[in-house]
N, CA, C and O of each residue as an XYZ file, in Angstrom:
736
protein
N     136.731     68.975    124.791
C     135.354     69.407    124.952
C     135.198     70.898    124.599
O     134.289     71.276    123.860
N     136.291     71.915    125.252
C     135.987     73.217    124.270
C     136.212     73.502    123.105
O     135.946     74.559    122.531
N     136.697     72.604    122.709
C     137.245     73.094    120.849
C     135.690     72.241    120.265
O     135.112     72.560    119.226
N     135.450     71.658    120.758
C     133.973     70.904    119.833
C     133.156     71.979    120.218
O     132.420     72.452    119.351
N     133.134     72.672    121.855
C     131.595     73.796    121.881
C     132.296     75.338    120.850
O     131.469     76.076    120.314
N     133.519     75.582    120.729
C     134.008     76.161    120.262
C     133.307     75.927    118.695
O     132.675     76.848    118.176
N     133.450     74.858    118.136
C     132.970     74.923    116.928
C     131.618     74.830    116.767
O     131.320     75.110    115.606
N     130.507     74.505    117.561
C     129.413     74.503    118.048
C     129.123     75.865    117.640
O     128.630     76.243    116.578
N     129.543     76.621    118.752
C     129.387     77.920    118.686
C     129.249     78.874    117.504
O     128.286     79.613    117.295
N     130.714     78.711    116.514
C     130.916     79.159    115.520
C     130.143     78.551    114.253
O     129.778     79.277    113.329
N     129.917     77.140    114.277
C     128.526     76.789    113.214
C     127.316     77.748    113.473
O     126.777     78.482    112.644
N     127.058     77.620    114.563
C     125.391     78.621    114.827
C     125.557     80.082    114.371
O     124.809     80.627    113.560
N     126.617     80.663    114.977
C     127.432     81.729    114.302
C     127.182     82.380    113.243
O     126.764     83.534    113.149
N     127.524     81.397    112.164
C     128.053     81.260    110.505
C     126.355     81.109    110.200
O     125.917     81.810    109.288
N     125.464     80.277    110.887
C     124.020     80.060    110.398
C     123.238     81.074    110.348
O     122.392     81.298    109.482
N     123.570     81.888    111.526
C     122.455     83.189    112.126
C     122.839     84.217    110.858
O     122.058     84.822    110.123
N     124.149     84.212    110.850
C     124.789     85.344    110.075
C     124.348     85.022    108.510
O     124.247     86.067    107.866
N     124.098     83.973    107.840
C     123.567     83.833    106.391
C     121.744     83.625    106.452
O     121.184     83.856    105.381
N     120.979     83.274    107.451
C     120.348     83.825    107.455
C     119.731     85.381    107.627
O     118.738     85.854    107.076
N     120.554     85.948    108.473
C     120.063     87.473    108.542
C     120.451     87.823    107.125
O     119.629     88.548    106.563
N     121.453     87.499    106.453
C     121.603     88.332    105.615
C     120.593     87.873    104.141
O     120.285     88.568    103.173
N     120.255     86.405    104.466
C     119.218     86.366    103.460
C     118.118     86.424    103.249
O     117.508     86.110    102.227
N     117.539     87.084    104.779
C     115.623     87.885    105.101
C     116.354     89.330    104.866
O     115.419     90.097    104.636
N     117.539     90.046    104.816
C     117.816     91.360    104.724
C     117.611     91.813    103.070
O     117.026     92.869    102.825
N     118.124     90.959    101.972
C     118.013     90.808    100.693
C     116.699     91.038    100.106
O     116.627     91.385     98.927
N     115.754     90.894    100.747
C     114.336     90.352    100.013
C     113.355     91.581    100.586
O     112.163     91.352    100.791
N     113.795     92.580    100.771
C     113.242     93.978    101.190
C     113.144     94.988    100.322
O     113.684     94.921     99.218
N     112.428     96.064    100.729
C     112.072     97.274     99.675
C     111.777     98.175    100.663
O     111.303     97.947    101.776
N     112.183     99.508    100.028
C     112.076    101.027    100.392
C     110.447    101.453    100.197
O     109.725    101.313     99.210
N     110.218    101.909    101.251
C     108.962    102.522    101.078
C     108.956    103.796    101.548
O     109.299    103.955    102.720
N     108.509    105.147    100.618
C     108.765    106.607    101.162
C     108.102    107.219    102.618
O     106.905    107.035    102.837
N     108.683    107.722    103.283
C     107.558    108.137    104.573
C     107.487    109.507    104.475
O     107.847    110.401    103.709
N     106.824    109.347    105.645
C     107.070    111.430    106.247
C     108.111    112.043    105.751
O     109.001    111.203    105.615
N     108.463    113.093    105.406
C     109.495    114.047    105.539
C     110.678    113.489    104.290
O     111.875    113.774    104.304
N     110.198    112.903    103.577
C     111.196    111.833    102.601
C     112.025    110.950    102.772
O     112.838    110.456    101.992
N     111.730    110.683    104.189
C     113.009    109.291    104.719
C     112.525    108.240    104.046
O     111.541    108.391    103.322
N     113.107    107.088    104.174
C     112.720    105.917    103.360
C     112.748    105.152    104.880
O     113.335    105.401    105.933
N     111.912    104.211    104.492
C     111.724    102.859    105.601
C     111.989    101.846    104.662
O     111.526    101.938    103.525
N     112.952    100.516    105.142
C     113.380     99.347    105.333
C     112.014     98.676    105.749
O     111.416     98.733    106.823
N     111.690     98.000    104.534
C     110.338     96.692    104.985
C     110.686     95.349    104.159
O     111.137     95.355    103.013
N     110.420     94.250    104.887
C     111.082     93.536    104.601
C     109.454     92.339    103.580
O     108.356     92.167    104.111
N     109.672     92.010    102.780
C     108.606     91.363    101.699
C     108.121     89.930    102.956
O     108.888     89.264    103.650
N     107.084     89.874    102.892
C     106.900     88.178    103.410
C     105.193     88.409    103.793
O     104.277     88.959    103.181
N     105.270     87.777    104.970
C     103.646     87.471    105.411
C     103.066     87.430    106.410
O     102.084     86.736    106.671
N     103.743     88.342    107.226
C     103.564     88.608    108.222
C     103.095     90.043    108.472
O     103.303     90.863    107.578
N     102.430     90.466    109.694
C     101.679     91.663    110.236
C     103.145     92.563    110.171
O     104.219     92.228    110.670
N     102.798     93.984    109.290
C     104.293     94.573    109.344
C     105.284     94.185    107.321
O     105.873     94.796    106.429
N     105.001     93.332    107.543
C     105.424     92.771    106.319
C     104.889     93.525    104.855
O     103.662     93.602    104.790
N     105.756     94.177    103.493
C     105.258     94.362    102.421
C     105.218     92.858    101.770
O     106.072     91.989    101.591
N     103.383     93.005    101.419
C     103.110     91.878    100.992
C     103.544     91.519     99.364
O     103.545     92.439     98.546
N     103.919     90.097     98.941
C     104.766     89.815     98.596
C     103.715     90.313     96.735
O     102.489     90.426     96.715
N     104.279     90.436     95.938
C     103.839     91.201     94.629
C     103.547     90.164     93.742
O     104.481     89.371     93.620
N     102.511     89.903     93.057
C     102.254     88.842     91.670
C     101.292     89.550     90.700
O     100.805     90.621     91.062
N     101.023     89.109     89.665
C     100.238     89.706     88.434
C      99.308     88.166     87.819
O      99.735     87.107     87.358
N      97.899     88.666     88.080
C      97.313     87.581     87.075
C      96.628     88.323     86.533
O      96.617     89.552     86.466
N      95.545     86.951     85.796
C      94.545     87.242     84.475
C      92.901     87.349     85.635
O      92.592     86.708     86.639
N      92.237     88.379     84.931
C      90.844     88.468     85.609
C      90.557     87.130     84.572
O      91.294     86.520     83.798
N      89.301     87.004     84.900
C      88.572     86.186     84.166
C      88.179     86.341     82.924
O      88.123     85.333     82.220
N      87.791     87.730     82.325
C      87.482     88.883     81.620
C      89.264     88.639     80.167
O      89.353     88.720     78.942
N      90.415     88.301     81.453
C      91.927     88.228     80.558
C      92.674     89.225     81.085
O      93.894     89.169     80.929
N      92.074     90.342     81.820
C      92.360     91.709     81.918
C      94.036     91.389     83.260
O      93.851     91.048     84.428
N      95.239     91.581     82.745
C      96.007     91.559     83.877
C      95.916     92.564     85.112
O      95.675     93.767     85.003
N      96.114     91.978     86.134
C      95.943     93.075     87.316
C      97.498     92.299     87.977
O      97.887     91.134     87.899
N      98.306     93.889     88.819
C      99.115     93.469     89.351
C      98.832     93.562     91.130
O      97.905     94.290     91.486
N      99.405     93.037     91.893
C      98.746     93.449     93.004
C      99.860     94.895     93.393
O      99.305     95.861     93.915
N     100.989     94.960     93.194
C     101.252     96.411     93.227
C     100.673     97.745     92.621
O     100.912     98.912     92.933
N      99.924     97.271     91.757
C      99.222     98.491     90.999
C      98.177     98.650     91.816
O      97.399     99.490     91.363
N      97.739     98.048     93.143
C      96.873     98.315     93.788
C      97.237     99.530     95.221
O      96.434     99.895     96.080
N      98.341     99.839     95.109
C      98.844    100.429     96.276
C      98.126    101.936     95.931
O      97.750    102.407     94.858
N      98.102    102.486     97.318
C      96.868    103.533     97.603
C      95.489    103.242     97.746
O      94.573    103.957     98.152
N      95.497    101.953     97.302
C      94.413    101.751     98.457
C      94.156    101.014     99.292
O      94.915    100.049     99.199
N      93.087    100.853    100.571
C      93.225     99.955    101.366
C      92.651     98.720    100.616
O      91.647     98.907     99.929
N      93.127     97.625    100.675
C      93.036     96.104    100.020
C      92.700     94.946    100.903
O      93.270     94.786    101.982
N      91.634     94.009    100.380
C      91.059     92.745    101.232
C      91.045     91.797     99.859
O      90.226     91.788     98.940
N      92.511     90.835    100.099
C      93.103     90.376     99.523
C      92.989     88.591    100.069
O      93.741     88.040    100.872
N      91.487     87.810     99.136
C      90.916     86.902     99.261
C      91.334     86.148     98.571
O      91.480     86.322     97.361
N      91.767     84.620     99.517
C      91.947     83.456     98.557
C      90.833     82.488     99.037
O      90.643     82.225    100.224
N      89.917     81.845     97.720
C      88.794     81.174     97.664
C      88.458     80.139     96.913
O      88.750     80.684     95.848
N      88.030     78.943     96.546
C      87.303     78.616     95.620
C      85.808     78.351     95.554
O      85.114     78.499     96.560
N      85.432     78.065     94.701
C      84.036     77.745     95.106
C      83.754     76.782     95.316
O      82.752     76.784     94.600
N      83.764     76.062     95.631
C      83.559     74.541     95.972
C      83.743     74.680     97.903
O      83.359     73.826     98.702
N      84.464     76.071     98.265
C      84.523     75.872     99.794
C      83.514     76.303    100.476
O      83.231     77.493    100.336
N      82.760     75.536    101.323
C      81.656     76.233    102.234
C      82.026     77.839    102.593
O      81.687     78.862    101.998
N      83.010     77.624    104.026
C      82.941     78.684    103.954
C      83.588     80.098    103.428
O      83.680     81.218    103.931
N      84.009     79.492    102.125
C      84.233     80.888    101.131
C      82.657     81.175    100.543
O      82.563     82.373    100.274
N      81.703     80.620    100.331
C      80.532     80.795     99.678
C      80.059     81.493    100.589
O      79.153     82.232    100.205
N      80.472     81.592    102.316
C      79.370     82.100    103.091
C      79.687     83.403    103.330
O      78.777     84.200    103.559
N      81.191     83.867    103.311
C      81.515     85.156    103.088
C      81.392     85.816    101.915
O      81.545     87.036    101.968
N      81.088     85.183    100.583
C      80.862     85.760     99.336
C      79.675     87.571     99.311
O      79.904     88.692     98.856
N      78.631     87.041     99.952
C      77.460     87.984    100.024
C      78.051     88.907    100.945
O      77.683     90.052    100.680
N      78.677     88.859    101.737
C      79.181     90.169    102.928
C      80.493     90.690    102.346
O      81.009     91.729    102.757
N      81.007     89.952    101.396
C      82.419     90.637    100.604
C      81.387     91.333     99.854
O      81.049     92.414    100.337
N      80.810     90.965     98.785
C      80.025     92.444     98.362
C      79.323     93.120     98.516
O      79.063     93.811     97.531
N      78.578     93.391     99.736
C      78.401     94.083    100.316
C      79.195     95.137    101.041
O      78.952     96.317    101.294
N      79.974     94.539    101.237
C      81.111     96.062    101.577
C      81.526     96.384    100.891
O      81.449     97.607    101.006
N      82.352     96.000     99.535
C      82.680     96.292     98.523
C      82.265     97.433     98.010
O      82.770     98.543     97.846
N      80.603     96.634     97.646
C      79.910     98.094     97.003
C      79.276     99.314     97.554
O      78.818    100.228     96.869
N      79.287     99.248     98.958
C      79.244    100.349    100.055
C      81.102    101.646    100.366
O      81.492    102.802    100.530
N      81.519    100.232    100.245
C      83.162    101.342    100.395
C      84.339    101.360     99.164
O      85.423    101.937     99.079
N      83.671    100.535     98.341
C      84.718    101.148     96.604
C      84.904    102.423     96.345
O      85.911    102.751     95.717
N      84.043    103.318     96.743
C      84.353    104.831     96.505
C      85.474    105.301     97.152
O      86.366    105.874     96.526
N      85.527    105.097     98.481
C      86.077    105.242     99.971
C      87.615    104.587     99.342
O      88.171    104.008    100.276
N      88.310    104.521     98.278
C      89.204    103.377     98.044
C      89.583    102.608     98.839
O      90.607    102.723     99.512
N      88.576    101.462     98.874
C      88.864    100.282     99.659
C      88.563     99.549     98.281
O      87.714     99.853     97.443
N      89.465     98.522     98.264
C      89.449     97.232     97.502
C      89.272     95.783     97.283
O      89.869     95.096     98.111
N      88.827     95.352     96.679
C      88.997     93.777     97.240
C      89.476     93.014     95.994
O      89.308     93.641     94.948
N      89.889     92.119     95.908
C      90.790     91.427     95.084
C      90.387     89.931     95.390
O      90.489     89.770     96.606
N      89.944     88.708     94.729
C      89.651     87.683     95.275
C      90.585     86.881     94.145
O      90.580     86.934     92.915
N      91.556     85.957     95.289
C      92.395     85.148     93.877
C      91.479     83.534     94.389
O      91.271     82.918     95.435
N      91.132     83.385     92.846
C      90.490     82.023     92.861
C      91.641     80.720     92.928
O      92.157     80.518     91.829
N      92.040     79.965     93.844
C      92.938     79.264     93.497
C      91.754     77.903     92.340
O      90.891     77.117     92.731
N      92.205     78.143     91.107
C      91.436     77.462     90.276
C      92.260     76.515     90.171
O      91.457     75.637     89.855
N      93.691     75.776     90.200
C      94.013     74.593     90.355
C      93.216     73.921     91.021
O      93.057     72.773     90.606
N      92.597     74.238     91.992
C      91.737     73.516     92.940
C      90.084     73.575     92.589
O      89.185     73.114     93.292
N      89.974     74.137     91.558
C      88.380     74.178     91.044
C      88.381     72.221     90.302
O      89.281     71.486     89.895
N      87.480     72.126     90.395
C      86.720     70.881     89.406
C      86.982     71.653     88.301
O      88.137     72.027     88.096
N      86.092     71.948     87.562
C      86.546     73.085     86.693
C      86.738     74.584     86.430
O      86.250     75.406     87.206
N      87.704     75.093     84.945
C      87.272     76.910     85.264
C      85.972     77.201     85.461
O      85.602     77.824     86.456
N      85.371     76.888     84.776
C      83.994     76.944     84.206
C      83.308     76.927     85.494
O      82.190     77.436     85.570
N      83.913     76.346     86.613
C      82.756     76.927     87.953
C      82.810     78.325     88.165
O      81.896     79.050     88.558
N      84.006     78.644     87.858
C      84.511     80.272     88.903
C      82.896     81.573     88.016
O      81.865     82.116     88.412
N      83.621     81.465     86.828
C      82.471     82.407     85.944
C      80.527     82.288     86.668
O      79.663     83.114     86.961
N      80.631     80.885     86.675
C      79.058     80.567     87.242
C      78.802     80.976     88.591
O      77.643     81.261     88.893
N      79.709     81.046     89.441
C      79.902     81.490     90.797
C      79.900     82.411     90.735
O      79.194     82.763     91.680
N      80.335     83.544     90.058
C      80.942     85.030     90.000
C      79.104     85.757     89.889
O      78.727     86.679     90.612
N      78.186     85.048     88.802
C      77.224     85.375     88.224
C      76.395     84.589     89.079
O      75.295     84.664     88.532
N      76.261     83.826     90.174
C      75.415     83.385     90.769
C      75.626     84.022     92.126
O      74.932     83.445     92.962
N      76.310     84.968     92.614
C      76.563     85.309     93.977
C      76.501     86.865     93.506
O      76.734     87.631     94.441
N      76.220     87.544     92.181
C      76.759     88.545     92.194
C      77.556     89.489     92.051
O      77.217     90.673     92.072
N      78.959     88.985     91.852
C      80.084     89.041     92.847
C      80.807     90.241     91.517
O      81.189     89.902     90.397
N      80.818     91.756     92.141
C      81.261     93.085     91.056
C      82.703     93.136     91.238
O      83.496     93.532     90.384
N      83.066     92.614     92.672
C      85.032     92.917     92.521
C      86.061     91.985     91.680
O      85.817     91.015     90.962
N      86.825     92.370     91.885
C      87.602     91.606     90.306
C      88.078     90.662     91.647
O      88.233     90.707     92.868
N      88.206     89.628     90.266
C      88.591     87.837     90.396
C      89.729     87.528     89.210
O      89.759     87.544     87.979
N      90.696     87.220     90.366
C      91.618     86.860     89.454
C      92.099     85.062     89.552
O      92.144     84.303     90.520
N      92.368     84.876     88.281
C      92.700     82.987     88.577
C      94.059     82.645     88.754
O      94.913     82.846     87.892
N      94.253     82.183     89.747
C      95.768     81.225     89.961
C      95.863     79.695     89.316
O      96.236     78.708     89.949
N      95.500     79.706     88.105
C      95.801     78.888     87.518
C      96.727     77.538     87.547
O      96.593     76.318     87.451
N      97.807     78.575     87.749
C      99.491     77.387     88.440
C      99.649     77.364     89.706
O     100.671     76.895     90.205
N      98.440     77.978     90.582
C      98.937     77.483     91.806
C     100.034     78.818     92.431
O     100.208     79.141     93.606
N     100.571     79.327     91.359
C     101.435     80.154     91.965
C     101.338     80.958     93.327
O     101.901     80.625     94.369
N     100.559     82.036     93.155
C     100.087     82.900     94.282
C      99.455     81.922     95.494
O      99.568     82.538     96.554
N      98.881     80.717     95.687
C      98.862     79.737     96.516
C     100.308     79.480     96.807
O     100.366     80.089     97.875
N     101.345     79.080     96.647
C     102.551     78.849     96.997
C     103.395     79.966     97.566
O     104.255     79.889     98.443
N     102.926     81.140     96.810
C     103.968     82.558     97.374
C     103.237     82.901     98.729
O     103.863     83.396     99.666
N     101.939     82.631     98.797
C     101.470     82.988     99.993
C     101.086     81.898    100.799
O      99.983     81.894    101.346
N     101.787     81.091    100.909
C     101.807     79.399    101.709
C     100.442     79.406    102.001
O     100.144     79.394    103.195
N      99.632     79.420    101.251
C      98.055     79.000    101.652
C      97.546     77.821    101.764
O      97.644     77.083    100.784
N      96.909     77.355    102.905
C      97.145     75.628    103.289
C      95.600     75.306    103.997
O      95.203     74.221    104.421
N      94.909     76.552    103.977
C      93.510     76.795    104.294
C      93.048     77.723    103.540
O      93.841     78.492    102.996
N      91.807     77.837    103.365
C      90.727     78.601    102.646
C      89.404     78.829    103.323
O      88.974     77.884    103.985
N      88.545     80.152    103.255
C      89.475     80.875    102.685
C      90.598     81.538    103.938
O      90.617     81.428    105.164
N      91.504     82.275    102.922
C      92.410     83.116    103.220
C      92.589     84.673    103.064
O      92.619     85.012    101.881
N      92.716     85.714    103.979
C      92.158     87.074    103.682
C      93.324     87.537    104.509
O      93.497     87.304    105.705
N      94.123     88.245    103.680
C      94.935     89.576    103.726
C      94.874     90.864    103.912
O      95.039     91.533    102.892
N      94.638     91.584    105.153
C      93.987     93.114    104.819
C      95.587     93.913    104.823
O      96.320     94.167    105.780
N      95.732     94.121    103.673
C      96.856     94.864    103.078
C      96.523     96.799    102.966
O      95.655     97.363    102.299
N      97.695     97.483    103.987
C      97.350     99.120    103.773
C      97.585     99.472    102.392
O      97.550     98.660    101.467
N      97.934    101.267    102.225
C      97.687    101.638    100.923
C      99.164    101.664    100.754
O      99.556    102.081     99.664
N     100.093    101.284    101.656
C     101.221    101.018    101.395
C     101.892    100.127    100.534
O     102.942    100.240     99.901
N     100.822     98.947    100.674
C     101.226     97.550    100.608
C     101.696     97.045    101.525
O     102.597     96.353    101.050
N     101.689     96.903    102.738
C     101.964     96.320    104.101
C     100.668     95.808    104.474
O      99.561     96.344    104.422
N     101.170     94.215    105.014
C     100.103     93.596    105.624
C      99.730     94.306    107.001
O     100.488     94.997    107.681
N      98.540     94.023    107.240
C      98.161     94.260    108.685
C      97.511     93.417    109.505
O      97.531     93.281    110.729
N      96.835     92.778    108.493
C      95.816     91.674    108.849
C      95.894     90.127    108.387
O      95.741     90.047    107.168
N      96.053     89.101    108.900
C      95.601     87.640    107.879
C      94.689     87.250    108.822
O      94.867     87.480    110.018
N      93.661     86.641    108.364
C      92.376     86.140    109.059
C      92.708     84.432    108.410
O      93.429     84.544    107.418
N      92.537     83.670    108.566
C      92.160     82.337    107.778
C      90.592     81.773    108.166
O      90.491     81.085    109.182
N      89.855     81.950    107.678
C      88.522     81.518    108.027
C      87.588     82.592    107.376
O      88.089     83.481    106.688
N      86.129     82.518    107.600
C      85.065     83.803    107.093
C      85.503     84.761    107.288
O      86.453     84.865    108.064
N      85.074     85.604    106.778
C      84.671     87.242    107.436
C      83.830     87.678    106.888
O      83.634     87.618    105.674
N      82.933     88.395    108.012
C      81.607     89.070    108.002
C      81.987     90.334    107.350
O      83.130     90.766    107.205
N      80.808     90.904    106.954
C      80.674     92.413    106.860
C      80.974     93.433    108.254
O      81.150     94.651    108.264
N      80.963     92.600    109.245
C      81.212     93.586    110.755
C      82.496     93.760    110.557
O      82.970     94.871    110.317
N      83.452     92.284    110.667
C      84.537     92.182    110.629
C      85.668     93.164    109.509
O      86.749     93.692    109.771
N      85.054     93.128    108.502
C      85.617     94.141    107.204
C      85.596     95.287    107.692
O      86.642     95.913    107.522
N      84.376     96.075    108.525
C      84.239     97.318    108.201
C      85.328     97.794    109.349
O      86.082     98.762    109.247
N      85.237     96.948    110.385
C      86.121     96.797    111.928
C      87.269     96.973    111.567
O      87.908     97.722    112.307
N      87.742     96.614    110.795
C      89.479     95.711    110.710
C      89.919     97.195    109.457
O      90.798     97.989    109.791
N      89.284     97.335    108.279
C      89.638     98.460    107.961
C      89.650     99.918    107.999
O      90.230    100.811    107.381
N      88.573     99.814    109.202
C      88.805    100.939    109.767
C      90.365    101.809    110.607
O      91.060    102.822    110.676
N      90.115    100.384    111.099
C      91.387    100.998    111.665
C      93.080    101.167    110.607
O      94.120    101.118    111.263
N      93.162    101.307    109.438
C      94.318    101.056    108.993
C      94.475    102.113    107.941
O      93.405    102.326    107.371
N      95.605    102.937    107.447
C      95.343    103.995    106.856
C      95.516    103.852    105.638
O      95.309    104.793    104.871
């Protein structure tokens, strides 16, 4: 009986130990105060540098989401076809175009695998208004890197690139101005 908890033991052991070392791998340096570097580890969680992809605006224009760092970011996954992504549409630009100066950002990835067609996103974009850039997930990708399993989905990412926030559901214009206030 102790040589079986014995090996018990040492399986869990051997498990803990290749997992730590394979959430330790998937991290990046970020500069701080005084030039020390901080250990942040990539994923999706509050604390977390959020994880990096590059698409096409609608326009073709590539945007990366690291090229967005320095500013504060509200990092939307939507389609149009979802109620309530249509109902936060009008209060996303509305803050938008009140705090774009202020570098605050917003970024909306259309998961268009999930459109009926492209051809809705453009009609949506021009029927709501909508001035912040839209980018298409075409393959689904950025849906998969960011396990998105509801819509919409909203990321309030600092100027670091560290998450701070995931909401899954609406957000108001209260809620935006609330939530990025507080984050530097």
């Amino acid at each position: 009986m102790k040589k079986y908890l014995a090996i018990v033991v040492l399986i869990g052991l051997v498990a803990w130990g290749l997992y730590d070392v394979g959430t330790k791998s998937n991290s990046a340096e970020l500069p701080t105060k005084a030039g020390q570097e901080q250990q942040l580890t990539v994923g999706l969680e509050k604390g977390d540098l959020a994880p990096d992809f590059e698409l096409k605006s609608i326009d073709g224009t590539t945007i990366k989401l690291s090229s967005l760092r320095g500013e504060k970011l509200i990092l939307n996954m939507w389609a149009t076809w979802c109620p309530p992504c249509r109902q936060e549409m009008p209060d996303m630009e509305k803050f938008y175009i009140e705090n774009k100066k202020d570098g605050i950002e917003i970024l909306a990835v259309n998961l268009t695998q999930a459109e009926k067609s492209r051809n809705d996103v453009p009609e949506f974009i021009k029927a709501y208004g909508i001035t912040f850039p839209v980018i298409m997930d075409e393959k689904g990708d950025v849906a998969r890197l960011y396990k998105v399993s509801s819509i919409p989905a909203t990321y309030i990412i600092d100027t670091q690139g560290v998450i701070r926030e995931k909401i899954v559901g609406p957000m108001t214009y209260d809620s935006m101005n609330k939530m990025l206030g507080t984050i530097k």
